[in-house]
VEXDRENZA-298787 format. One line per 2 residues: number of its first residue (from 1); for each residue x, y, z of N, C-alpha, C. Coordinates in Angstrom, 2 decimals. Example, Ala and Ser with C-alpha at 12.3 -4.5 7.8 and 13.67 -1.06 7.14 Angstrom:
BEGIN
1 = 13.19:-5.69:7.80:12.30:-4.50:7.80:13.20:-3.30:7.80 ~ 12.85:-2.25:7.08:13.67:-1.06:7.14:12.90:0.03:7.87
This chain:
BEGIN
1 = -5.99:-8.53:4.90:-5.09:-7.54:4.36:-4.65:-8.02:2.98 ~ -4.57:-7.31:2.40:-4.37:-7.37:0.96:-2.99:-6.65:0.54
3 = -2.47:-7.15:-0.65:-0.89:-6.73:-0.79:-0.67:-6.42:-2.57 ~ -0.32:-5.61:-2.90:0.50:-5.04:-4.27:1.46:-4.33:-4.22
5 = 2.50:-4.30:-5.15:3.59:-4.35:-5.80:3.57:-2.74:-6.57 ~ 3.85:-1.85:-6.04:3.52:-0.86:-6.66:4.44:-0.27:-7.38
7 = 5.46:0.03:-6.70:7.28:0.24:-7.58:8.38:-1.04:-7.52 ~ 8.63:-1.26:-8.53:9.68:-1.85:-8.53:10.90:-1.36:-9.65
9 = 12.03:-0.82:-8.79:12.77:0.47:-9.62:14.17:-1.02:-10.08 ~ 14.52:0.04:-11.51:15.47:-0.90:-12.18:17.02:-1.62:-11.08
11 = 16.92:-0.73:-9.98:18.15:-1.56:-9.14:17.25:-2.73:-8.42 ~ 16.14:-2.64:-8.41:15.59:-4.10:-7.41:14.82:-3.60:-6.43
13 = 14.61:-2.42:-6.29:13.85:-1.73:-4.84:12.43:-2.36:-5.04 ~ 11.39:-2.33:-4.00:10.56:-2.22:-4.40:9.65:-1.70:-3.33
15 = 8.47:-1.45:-3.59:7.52:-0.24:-2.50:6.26:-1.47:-3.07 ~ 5.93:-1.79:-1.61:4.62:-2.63:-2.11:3.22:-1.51:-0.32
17 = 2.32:-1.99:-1.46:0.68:-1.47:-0.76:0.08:-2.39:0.18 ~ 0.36:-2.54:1.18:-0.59:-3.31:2.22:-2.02:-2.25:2.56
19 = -3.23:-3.03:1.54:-4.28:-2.58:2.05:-5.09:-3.04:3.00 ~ -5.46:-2.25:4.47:-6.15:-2.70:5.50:-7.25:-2.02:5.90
21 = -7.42:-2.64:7.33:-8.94:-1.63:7.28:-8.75:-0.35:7.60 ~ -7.48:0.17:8.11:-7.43:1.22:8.63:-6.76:2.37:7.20
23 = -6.68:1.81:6.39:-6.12:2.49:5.01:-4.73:1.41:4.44 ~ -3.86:2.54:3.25:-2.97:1.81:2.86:-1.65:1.75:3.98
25 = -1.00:1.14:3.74:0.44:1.36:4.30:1.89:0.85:3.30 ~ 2.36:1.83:3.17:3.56:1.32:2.18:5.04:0.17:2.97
27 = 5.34:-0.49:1.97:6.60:-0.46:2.86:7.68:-0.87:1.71 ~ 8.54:-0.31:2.20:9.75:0.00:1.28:11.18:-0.55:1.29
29 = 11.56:-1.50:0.21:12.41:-2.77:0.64:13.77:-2.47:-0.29 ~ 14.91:-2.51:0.20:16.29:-1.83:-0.35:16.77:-3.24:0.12
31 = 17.22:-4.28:-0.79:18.25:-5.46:-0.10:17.55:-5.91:1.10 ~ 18.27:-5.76:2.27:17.82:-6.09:3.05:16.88:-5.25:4.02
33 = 17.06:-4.21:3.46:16.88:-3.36:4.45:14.77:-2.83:3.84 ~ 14.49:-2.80:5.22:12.62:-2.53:4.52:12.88:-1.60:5.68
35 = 11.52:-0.59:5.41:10.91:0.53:6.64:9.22:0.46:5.95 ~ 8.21:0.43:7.08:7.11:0.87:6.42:6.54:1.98:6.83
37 = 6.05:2.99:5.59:5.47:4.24:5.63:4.39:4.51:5.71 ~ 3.29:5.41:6.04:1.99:5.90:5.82:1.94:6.39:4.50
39 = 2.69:6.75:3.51:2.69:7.40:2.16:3.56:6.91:1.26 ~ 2.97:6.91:0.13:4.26:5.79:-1.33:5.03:7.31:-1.52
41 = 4.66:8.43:-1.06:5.87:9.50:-1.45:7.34:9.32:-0.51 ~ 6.97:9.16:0.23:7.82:8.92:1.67:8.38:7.69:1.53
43 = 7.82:6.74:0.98:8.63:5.11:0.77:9.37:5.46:-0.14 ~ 9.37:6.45:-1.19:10.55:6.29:-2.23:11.28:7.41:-2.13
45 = 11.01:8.31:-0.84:12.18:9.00:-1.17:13.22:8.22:-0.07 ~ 13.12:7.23:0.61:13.20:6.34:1.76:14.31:6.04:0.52
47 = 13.49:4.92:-0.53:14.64:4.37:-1.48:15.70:5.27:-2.17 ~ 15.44:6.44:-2.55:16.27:7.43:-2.93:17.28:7.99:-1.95
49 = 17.12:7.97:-0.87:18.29:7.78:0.18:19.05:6.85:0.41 ~ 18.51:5.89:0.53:19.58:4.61:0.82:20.27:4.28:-0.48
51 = 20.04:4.81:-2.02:20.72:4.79:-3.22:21.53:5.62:-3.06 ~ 21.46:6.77:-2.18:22.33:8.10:-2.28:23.43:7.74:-1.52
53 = 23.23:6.95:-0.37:24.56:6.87:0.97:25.10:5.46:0.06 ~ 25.08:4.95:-1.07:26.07:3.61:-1.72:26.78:3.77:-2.54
């Protein structure tokens, strides 16, 4: 599995690409808090929520 760095937004978020055999998978890291997604659209609106409830 292979790994990149795909967003990293000016508060510190960042959305990185785990590529595998079965495709990509995002996962999406706020502080402490990560979730991983099937889609980089869905990982950042992930981060755009957890900016919205602070």
């Amino acid at each position: 599995m292979t790994t990149a760095v795909v967003v990293t937004t000016r508060d510190g978020d960042t959305v990185r690409m785990f590529q595998g055999v079965d495709g990509p998978l995002y996962r999406a890291c706020n502080g402490n808090r990560c979730v991983n997604c099937c889609d980089l659209v869905i990982a950042l609106e992930h981060l755009k929520v957890w900016r919205q409830k602070l």
